[in-house]
C-alpha positions in Angstrom: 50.4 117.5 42.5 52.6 120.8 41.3 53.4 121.7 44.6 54.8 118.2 45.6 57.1 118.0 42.3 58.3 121.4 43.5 58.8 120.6 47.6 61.0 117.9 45.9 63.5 120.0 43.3 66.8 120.3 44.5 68.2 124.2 44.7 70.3 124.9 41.8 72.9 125.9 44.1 72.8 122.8 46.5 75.8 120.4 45.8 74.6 116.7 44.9 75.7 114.4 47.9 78.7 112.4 45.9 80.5 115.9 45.5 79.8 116.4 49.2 81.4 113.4 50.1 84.7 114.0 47.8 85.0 117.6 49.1 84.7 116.3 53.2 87.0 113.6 52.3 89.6 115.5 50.8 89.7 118.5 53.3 89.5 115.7 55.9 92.6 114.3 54.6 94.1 117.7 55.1 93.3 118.1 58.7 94.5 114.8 59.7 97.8 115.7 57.6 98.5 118.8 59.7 97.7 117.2 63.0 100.1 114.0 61.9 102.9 116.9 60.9 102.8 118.1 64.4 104.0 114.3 65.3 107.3 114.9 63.7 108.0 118.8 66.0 110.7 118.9 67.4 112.5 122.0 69.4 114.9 121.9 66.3 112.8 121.8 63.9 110.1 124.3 63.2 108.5 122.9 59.5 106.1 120.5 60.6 104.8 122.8 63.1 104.3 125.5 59.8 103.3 122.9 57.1 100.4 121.8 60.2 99.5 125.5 60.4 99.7 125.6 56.8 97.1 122.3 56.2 94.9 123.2 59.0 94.5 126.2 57.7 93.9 125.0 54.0 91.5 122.8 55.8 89.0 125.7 57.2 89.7 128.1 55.0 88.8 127.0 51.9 85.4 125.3 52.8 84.3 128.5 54.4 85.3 130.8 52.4 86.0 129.9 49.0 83.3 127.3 48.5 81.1 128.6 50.9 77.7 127.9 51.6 74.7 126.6 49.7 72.0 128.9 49.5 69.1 126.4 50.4 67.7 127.9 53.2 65.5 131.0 52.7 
């Protein structure tokens, strides 16, 4: 009975599924934002192709690297 109430702890470092959710939402948002800025290039005007470079960015970065991973798997 020990082992199954520890198979079924969560790691400490896993991130609950409501936080999940928020954080794809959010960086979702982001990566449709950039791709919409690139709807309003134009040969004269270079800032929506730098703000959608800018928010695509944001939107790989920062889940990759600055959140990173959960360390679940070992």
């Amino acid at each position: 009975m020990a082992r199954n109430e520890q198979d079924n702890r969560t790691d400490e470092r896993e991130n609950p599924l409501g936080q999940s959710v928020v954080l794809f939402v959010v960086f979702m948002v982001l990566f449709l934002g950039g791709i919409f800025a690139l709807s309003f290039l134009t040969l004269d005007n270079a800032w929506p192709a730098a703000i959608a470079l800018a928010l695509v960015f944001l939107a790989f970065f920062v889940p990759m690297n600055v959140i990173g991973r959960s360390d679940s798997s070992k």
